[in-house]
DRENFILO-109075 format. One record per residue (C-alpha): residue in three letters; x, y, z. Coordinates in nm, 3 decimals, padded with zeros to 5 digits. Each point is the difference from the previous one (the first is absolute). Example, Ala and Ser with C-alpha at 12.3 -4.5 7.8 and 13.67 -1.06 7.14 Angstrom:
# residues 2
residu / px / py / pz
Ala / 01.230 / -00.450 / 00.780
Ser / 00.137 / 00.344 / -00.066
This chain:
# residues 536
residu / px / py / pz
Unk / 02.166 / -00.863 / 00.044
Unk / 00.187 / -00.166 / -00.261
Unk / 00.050 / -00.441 / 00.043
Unk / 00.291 / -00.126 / -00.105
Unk / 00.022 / -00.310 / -00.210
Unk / 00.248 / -00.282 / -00.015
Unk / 00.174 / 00.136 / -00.282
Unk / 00.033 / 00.327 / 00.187
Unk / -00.248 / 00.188 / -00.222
Unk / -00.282 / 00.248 / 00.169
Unk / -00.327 / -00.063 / -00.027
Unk / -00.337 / 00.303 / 00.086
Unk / -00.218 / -00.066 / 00.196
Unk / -00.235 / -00.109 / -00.297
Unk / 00.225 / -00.263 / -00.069
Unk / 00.174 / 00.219 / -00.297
Unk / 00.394 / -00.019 / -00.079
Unk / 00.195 / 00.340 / 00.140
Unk / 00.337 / 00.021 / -00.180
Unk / 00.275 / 00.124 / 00.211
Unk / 00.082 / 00.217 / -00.368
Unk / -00.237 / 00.170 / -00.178
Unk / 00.162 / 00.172 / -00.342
Unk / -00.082 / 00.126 / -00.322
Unk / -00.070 / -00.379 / -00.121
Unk / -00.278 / -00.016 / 00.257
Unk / -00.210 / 00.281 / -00.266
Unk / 00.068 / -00.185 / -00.326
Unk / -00.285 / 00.089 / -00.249
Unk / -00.202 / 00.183 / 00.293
Unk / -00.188 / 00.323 / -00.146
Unk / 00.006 / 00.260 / 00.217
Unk / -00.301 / 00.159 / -00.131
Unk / -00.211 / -00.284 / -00.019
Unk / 00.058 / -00.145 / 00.372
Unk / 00.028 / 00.352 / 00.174
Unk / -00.148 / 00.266 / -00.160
Unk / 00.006 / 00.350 / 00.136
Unk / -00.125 / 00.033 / 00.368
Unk / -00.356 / 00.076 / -00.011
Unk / -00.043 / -00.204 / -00.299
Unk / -00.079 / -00.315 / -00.162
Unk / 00.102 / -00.265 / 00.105
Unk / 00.069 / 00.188 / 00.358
Unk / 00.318 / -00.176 / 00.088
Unk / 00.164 / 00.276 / 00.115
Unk / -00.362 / 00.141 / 00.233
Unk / -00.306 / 00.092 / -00.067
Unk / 00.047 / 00.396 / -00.030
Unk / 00.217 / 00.210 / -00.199
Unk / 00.168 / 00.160 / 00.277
Unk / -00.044 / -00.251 / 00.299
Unk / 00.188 / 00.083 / 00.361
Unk / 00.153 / 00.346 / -00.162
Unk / -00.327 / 00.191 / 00.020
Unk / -00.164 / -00.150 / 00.335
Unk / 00.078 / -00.293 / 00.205
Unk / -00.198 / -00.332 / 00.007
Unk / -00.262 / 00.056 / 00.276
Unk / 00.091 / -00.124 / 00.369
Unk / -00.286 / -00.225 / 00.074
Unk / 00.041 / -00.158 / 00.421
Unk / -00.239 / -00.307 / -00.009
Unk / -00.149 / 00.051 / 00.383
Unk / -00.332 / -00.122 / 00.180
Unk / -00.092 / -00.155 / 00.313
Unk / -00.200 / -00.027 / 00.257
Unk / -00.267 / 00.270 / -00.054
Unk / -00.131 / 00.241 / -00.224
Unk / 00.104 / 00.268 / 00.278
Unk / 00.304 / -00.204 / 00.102
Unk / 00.129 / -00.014 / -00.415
Unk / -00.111 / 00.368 / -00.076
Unk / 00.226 / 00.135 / 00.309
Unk / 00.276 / -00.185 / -00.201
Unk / -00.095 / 00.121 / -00.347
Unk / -00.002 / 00.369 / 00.112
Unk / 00.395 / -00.025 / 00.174
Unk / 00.097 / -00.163 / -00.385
Unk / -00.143 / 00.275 / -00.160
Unk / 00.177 / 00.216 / 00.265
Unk / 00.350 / -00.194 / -00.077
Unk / -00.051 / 00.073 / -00.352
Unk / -00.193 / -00.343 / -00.166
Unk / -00.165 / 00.163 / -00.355
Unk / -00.230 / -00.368 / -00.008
Unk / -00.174 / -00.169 / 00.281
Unk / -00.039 / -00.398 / -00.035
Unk / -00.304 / -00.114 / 00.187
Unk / 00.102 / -00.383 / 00.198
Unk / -00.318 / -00.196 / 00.075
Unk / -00.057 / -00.252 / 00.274
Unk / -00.085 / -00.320 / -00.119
Unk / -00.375 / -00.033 / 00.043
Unk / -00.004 / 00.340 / -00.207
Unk / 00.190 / -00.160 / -00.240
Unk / -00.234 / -00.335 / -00.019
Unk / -00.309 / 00.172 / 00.040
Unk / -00.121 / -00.076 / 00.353
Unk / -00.108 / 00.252 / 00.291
Unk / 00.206 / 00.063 / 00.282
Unk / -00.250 / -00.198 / 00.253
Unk / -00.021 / -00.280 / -00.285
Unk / 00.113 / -00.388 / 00.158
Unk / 00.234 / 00.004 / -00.311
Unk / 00.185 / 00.323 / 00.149
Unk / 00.060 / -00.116 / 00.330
Unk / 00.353 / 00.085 / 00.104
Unk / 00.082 / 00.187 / -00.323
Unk / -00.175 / 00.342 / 00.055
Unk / 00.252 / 00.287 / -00.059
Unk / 00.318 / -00.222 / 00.007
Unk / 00.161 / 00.031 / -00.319
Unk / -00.166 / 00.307 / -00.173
Unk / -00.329 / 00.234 / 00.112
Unk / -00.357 / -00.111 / 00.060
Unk / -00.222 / 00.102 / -00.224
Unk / -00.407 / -00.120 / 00.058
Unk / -00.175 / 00.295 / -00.135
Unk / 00.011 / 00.378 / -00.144
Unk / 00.015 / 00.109 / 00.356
Unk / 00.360 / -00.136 / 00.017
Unk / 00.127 / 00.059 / -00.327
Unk / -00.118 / 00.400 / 00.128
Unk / 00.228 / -00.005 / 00.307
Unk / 00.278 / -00.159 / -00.210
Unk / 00.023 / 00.299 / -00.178
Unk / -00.095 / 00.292 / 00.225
Unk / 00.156 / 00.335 / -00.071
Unk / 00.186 / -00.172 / -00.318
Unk / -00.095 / 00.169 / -00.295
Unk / -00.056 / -00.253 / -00.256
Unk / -00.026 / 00.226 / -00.255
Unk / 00.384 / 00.093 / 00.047
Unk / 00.139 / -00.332 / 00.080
Unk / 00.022 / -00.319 / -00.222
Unk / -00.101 / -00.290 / 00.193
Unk / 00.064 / -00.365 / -00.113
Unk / -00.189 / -00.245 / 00.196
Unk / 00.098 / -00.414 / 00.064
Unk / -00.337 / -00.215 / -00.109
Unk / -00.052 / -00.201 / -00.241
Unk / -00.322 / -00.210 / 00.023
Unk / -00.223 / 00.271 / 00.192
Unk / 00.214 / 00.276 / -00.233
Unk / -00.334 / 00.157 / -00.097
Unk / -00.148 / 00.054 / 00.362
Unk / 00.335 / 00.157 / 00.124
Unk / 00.009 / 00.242 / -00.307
Unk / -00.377 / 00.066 / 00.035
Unk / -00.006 / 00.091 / 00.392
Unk / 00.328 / 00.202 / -00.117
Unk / -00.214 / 00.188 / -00.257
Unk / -00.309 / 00.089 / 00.261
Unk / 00.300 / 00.075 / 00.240
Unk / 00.127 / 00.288 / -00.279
Unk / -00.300 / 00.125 / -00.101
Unk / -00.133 / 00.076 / 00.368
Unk / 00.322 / 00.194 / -00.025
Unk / -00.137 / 00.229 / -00.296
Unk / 00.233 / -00.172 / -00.217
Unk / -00.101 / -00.083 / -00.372
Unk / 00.072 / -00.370 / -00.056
Unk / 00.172 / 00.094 / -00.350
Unk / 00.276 / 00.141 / 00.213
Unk / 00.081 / -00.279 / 00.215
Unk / 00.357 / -00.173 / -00.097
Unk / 00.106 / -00.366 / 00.102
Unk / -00.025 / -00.338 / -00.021
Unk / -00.171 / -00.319 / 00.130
Unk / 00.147 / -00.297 / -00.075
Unk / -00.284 / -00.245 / -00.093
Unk / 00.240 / -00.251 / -00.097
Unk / -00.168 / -00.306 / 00.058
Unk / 00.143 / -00.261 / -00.159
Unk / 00.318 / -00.005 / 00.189
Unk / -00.197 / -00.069 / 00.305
Unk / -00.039 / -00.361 / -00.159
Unk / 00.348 / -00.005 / -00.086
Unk / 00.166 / 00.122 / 00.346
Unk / -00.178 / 00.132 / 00.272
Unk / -00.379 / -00.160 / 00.028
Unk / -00.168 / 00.331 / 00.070
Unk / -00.267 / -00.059 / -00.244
Unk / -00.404 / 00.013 / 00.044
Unk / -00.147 / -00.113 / -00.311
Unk / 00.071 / -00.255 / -00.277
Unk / 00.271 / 00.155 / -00.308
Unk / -00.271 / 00.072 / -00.248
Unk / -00.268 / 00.186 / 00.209
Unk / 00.298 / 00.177 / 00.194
Unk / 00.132 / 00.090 / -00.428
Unk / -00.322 / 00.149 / -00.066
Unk / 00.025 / 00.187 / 00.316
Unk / 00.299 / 00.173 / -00.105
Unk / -00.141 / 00.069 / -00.359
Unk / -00.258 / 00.192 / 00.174
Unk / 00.244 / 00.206 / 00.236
Unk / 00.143 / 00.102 / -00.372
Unk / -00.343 / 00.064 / -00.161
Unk / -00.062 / 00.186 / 00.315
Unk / 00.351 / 00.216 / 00.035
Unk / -00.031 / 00.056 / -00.337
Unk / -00.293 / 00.251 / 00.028
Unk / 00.025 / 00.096 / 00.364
Unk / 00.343 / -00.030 / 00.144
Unk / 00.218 / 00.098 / -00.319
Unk / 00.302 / 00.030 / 00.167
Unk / 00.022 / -00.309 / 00.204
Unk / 00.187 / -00.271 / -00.028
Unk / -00.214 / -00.273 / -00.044
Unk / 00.262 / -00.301 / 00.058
Unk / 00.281 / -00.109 / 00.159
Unk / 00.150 / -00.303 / -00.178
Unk / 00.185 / -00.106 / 00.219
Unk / 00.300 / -00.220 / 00.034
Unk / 00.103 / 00.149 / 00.323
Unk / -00.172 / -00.268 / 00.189
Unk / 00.127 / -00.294 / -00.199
Unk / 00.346 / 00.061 / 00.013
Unk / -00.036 / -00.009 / 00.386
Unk / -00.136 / -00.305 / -00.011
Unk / 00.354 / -00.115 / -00.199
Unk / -00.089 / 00.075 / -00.377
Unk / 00.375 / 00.048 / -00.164
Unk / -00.036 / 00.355 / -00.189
Unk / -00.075 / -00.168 / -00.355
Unk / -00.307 / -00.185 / 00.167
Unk / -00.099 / 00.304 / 00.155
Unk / 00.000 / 00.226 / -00.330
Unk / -00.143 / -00.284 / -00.212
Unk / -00.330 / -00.115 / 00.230
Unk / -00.007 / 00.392 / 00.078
Unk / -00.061 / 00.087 / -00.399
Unk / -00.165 / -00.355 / -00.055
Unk / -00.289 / 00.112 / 00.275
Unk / 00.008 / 00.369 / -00.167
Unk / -00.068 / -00.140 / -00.350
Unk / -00.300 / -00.201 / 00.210
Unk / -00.125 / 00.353 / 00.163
Unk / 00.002 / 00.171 / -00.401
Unk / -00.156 / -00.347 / -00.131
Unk / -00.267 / 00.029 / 00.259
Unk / -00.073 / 00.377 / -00.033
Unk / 00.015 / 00.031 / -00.401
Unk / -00.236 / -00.307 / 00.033
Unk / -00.230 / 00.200 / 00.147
Unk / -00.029 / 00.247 / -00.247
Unk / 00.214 / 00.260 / 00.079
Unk / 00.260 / 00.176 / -00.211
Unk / 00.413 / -00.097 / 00.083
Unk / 00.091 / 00.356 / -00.020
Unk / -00.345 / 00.085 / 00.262
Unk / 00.164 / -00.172 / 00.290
Unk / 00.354 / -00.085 / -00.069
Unk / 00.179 / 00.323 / 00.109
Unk / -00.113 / -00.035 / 00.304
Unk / 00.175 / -00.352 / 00.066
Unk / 00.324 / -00.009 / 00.249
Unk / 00.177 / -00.311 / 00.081
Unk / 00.174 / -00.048 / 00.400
Unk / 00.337 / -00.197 / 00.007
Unk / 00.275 / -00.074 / 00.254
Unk / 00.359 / 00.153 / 00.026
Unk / 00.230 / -00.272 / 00.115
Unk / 00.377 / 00.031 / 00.108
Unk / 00.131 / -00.123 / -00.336
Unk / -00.021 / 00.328 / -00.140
Unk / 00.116 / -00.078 / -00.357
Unk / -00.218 / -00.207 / -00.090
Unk / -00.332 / 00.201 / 00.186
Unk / 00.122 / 00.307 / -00.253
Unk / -00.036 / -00.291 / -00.302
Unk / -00.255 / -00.140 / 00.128
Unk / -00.227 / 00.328 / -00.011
Unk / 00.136 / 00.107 / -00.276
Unk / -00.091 / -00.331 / -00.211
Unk / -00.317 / 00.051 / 00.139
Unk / -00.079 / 00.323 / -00.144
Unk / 00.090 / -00.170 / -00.351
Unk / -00.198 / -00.296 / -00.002
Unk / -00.342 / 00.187 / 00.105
Unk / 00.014 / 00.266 / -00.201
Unk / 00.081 / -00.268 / -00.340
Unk / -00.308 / -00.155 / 00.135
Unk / -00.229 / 00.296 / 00.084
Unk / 00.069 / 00.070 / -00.343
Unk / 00.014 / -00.332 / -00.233
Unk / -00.213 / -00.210 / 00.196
Unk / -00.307 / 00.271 / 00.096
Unk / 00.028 / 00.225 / -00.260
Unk / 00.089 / 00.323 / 00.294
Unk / 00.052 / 00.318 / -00.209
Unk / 00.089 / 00.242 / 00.255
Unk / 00.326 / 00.039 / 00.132
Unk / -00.137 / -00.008 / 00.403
Unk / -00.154 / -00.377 / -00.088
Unk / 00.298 / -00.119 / -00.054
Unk / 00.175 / 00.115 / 00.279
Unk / 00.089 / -00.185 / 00.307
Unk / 00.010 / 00.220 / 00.326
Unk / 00.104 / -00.160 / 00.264
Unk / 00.001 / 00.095 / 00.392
Unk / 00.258 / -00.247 / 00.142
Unk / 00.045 / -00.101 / 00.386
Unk / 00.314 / -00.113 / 00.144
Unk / 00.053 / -00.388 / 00.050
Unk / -00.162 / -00.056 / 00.332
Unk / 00.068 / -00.385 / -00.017
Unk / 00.414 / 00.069 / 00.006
Unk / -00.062 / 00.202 / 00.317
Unk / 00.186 / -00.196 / 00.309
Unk / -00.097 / -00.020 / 00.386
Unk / 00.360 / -00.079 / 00.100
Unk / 00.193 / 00.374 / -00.031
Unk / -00.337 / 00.156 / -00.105
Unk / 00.254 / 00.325 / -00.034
Unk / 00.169 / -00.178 / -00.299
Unk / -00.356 / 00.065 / -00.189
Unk / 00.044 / 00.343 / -00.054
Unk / 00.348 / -00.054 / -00.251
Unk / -00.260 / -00.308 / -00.156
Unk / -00.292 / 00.270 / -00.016
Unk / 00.245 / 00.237 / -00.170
Unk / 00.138 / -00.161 / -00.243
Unk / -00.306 / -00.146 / -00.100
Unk / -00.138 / 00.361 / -00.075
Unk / 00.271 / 00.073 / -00.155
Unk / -00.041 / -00.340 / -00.236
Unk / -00.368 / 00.199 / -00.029
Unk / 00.084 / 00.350 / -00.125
Unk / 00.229 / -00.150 / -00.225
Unk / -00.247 / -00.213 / -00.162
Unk / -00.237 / 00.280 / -00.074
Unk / -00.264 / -00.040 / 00.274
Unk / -00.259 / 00.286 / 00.032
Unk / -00.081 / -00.013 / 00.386
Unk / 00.167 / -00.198 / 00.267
Unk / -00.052 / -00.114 / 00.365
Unk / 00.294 / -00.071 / 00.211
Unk / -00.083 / -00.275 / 00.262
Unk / 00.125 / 00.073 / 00.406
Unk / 00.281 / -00.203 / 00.080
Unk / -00.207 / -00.163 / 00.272
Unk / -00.255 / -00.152 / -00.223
Unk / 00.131 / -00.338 / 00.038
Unk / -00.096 / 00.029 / 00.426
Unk / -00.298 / 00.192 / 00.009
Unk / -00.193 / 00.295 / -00.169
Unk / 00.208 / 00.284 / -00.040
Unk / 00.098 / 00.233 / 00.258
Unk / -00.038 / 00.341 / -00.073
Unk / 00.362 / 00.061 / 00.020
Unk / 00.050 / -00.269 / -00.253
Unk / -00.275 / 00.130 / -00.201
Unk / 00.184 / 00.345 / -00.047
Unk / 00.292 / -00.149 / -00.044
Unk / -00.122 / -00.205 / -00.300
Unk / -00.126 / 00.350 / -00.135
Unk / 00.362 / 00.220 / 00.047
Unk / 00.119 / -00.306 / -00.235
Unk / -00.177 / 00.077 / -00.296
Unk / 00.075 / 00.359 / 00.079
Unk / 00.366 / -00.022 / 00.057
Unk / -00.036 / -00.189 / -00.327
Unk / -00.202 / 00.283 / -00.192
Unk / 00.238 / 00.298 / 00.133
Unk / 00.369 / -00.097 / 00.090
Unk / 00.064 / -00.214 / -00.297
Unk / 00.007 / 00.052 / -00.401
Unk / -00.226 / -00.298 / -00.085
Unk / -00.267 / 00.264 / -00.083
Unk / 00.263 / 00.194 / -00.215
Unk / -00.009 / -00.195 / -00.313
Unk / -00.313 / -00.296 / -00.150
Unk / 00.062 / -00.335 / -00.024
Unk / 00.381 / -00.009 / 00.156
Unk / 00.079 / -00.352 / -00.142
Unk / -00.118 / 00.044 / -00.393
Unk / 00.274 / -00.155 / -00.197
Unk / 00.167 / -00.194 / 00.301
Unk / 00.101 / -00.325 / -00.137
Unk / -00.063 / -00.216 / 00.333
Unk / -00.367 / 00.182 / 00.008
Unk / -00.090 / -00.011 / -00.319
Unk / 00.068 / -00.341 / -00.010
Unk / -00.113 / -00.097 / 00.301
Unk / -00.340 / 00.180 / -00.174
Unk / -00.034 / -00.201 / -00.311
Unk / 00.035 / -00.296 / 00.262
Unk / -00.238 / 00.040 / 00.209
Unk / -00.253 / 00.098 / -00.257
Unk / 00.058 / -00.284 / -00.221
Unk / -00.014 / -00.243 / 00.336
Unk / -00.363 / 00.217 / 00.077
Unk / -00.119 / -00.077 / -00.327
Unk / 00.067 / -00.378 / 00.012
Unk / -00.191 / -00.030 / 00.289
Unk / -00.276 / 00.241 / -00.108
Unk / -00.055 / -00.265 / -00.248
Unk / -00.012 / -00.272 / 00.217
Unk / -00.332 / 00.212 / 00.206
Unk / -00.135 / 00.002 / -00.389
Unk / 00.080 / -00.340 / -00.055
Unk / -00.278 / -00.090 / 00.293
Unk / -00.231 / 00.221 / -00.092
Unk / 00.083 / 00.307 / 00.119
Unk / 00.067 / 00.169 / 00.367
Unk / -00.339 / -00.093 / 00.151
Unk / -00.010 / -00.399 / -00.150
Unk / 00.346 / 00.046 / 00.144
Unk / -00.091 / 00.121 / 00.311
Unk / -00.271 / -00.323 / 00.047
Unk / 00.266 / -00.241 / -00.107
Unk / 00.228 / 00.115 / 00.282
Unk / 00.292 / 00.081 / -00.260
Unk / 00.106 / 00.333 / 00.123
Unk / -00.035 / -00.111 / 00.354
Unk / 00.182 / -00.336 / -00.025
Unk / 00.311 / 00.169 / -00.232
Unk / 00.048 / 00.269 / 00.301
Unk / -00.025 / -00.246 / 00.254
Unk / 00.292 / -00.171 / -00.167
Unk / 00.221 / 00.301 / -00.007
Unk / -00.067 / 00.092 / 00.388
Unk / 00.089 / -00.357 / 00.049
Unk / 00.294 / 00.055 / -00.190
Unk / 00.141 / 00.336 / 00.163
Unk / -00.073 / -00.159 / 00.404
Unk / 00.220 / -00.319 / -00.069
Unk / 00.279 / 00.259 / -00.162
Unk / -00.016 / 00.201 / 00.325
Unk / -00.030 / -00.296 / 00.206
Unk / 00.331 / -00.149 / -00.138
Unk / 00.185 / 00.304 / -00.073
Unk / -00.042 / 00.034 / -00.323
Unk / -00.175 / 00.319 / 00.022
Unk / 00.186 / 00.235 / 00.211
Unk / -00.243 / 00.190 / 00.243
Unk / 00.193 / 00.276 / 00.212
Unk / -00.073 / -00.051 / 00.375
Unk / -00.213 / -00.336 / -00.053
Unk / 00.271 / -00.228 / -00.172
Unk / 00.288 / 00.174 / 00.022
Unk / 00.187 / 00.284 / 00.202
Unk / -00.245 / -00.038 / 00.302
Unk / 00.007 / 00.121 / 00.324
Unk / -00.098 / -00.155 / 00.340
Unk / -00.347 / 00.090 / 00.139
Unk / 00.155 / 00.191 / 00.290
Unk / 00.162 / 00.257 / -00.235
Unk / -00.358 / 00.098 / -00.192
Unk / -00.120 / 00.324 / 00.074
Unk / -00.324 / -00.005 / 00.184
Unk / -00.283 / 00.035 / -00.213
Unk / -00.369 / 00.160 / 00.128
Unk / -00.262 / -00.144 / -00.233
Unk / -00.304 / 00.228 / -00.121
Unk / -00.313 / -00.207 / 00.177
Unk / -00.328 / 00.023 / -00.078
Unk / -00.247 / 00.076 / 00.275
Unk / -00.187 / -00.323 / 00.104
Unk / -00.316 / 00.166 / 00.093
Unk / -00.028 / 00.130 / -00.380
Unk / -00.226 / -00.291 / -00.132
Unk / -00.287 / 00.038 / 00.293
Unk / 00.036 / 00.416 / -00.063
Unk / -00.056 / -00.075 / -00.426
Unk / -00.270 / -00.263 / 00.071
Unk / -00.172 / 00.302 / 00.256
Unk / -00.016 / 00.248 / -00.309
Unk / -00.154 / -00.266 / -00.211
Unk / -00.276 / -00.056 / 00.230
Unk / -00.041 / 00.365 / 00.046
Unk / 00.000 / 00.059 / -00.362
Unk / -00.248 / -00.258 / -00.091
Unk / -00.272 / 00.120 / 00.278
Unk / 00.086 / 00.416 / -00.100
Unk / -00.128 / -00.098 / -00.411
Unk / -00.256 / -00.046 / -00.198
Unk / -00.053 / -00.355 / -00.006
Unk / -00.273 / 00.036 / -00.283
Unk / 00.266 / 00.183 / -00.204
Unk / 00.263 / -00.252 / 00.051
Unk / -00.235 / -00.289 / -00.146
Unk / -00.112 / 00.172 / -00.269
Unk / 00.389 / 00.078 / -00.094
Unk / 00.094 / -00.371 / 00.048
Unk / -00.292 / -00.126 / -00.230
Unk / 00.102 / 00.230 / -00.272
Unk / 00.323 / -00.117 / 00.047
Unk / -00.114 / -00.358 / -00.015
Unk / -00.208 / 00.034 / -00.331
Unk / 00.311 / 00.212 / -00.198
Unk / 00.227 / -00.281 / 00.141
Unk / -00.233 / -00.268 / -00.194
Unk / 00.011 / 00.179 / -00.353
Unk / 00.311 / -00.027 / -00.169
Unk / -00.081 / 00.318 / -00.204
Unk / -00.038 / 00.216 / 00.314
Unk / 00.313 / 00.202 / 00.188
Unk / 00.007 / -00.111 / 00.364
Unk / 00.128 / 00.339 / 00.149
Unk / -00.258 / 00.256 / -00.031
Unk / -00.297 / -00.226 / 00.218
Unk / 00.343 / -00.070 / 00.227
Unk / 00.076 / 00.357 / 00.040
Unk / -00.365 / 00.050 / 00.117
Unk / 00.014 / -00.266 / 00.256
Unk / 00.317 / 00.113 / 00.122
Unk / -00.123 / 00.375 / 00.035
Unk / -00.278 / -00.174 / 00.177
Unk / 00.238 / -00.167 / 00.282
Unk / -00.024 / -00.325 / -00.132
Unk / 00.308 / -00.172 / 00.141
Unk / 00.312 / -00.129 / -00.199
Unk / -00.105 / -00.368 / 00.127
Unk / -00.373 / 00.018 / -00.120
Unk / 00.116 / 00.151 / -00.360
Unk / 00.216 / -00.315 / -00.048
Unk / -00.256 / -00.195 / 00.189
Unk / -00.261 / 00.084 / -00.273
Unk / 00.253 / -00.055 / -00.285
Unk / 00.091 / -00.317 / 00.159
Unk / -00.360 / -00.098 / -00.044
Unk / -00.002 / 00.089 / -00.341
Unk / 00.309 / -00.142 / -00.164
Unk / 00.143 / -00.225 / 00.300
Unk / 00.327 / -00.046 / 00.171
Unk / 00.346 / -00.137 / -00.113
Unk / 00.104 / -00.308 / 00.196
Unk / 00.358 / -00.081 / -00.036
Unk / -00.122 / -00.374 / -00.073
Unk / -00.191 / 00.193 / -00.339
Unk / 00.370 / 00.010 / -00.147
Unk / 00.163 / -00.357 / -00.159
């Protein structure tokens, strides 16, 4: 929403003046050709491809998982059923911080907001019967990325499927974990050169694969304004390309396959500048700052999900006009897959009713409407073209304030991004708590608790942590314990050389049956484990 101020003037959500006029006076001096280009082209303000929605739609991705791998495949096969072109793997969150299901660290948490994963035995039942050769699957992990994308390689080639044809992404975007969510293993620079080696490694075995995520999804939710999110998003990028050219490897070897992840809020004007500013500052510094050549380095592709944290308990119906609109803020801006969240994400997990729901969105979006008639829609407006330059030059100053400290990972350890989102969360609760921020349902136009429609959460069956802690014990008295060693100590030694690429001894041990918790056990041994106390 837009915040008044006393003189009556607007204000974004970034903090950025919204005129109640925009005319001719608002383009004085701007160059058409310099700050949009043609679509497809340098410096991809108006999308990344020539031809954008006209020729295909963006691809419907439905972020789902739970429970388990039987439990979350059921639900990926009715999505592909309902239409979804991209599944988006959910993990639970001892997946996601590398323990085992029957770990003390998991207690409580096994299945509950995503899938358990412990092994290759799982990540094979969480995709039986889908052909992963024919679907492109984009998968939630950051610090145990490479052991998700690894167990999803065995997974496709027991399938017959050549890993050169496999299409997705993993988002092994680490460095927001410091910043906003805390689901992080190892300390910044041994989980940097981990992600180096998933691009050394995708590079010659998994060509078409995403290899990152950069994400800013995940801090917006935790309040980030849309300039913070866009400027630590492209700050931690330019620490990704730092850390990977560092190692040796060409810019134009690894940068095509970068994607970014971002939010679509409510305040749809300035989500469609916000992208679009985006685009424009990444692809000036793919190309002036690393020296990127080809045209696919310096794009930014972007999947965007909608904004989960807007998402109300109190008339959970009124989520589906938020949800909408949000999309719509999405398309506009140029996004090149989407996920649409249920509007019952703010109670539980998502029912499947909401689930499909979430999915006719996008399509109602994609078939009854002309936003896929023409590219870029808003080219030449004068409210979104300014609103553009003003965003990116407010992204920029703060870029330089990451680069003042040294950086997004000396950032990162001095608590910067962390404290300056803090302060914006902050911010947004005490407008909602005095009015300020209007909040439909919450704040203002409410309705008594008698008059909400009954609600039937999704639950997660209690009995699920004792079943996934049975197939671990199963699993580890059916293998080759010999084998399983031997993989681990391999792992161990490449983990200790700097010049060495972690995932081919971890592909071994996984193929093996070593276990998702002894992997990052053994890595853990190697190159330790962040503490939050580690940053200032």
């Amino acid at each position: 929403m837009t915040r008044p101020t006393d003189s009556g003037r607007q204000l974004s959500e970034s903090g950025l003046p919204v005129e109640p006029v925009y005319g001719p006076e608002a383009q004085t001096g701007w160059d058409p050709a310099a700050r949009l280009g043609e679509p497809g082209g340098y410096p991809f303000t108006r999308g990344v491809y020539p031809t954008m929605y006209t020729g295909r739609p963006w691809t419907v991705r439905q972020y789902a998982g739970f429970g388990t791998a039987a439990e979350s495949n059921a639900r990926y096969r009715r999505l592909i059923e309902h239409g979804t072109t991209g599944l988006s793997v959910a993990f639970d969150l001892p997946t996601q911080m590398g323990y085992d299901s029957d770990a003390p660290q998991a207690a409580g948490e096994v299945g509950k907001v995503g899938v358990a994963i412990d092994s290759v035995a799982d990540m094979r039942a969480l995709f039986d019967g889908i052909p992963l050769g024919e679907v492109s699957t984009s998968m939630t992990i950051n610090a145990p990325a490479a052991l998700l994308l690894l167990l999803y390689q065995i997974v496709a080639e027991e399938q017959g499927v050549a890993p050169a044809a496999l299409t997705g992404t993993v988002q092994n975007d680490v460095l927001k974990e410091y910043i906003a969510r805390g689901t992080y293993i190892f300390p910044p620079q041994p989980s940097l050169r981990l992600t180096a080696d998933i691009f050394r490694y995708c590079g010659t075995e998994l060509p078409r694969w995403n290899t990152i995520s950069i994400s800013g999804y995940h801090m917006a939710e935790a309040g980030a304004t849309p300039v913070q999110e866009i400027a630590f998003t492209l700050a931690n990028g330019i620490a990704y390309v730092r850390a990977a050219v560092a190692a040796g490897m060409d810019v134009d070897a690894f940068a095509p396959r970068l994607s970014f992840f971002f939010v679509a809020r409510t305040t749809l004007l300035e989500e469609v500048a916000k992208f679009r500013a985006a685009r424009r500052i990444w692809a000036r510094v793919m190309r002036e700052e690393f020296g990127a050549r080809n045209p696919k380095s310096q794009m930014l592709r972007f999947h965007t999900q909608t904004a989960g944290v807007q998402l109300t308990a109190q008339q959970p119906e009124v989520n589906v006009a938020r949800v909408t609109v949000q999309a719509l803020a999405a398309v506009l801006g140029g996004t090149q897959s989407l996920h649409t969240n249920s509007y019952d994400e703010a109670l539980a997990l998502p029912s499947e009713s909401a689930a499909r729901l979430a999915l006719r969105t996008q399509q109602v979006l994609a078939h009854e409407t002309d936003v896929t008639a023409t590219v870029d829609p808003f080219a030449g407006s004068y409210a979104v073209e300014s609103l553009t330059d003003g965003v990116e030059e407010a992204v920029l100053d703060l870029m330089r304030r990451v680069e003042d400290r040294g950086g997004a990972v000396a950032a990162v350890e001095q608590g910067f991004q962390k404290s300056e989102i803090e302060r914006s969360a902050y911010a947004v609760a005490q407008e909602i708590e005095n009015g300020d921020r209007v909040v439909v349902g919450v704040n203002r136009f409410r309705t008594e608790a008698a008059d909400e429609q009954p609600y039937v959460p999704l639950t997660v069956d209690p009995g699920l942590e004792a079943a996934q802690a049975q197939r671990l014990e199963r699993l580890r008295a059916g293998r080759d314990a010999t084998a399983v060693r031997s993989g681990l100590d391999a792992l161990r030694r490449a983990a200790a050389r700097e010049e060495d690429n972690v995932l081919p001894p971890m592909k071994e041990a996984l193929r093996a049956r070593a276990t998702l918790g002894e992997v990052c056990d053994a890595l853990r041994e190697v190159w330790g484990a962040y503490e939050p106390s580690d940053a200032l």
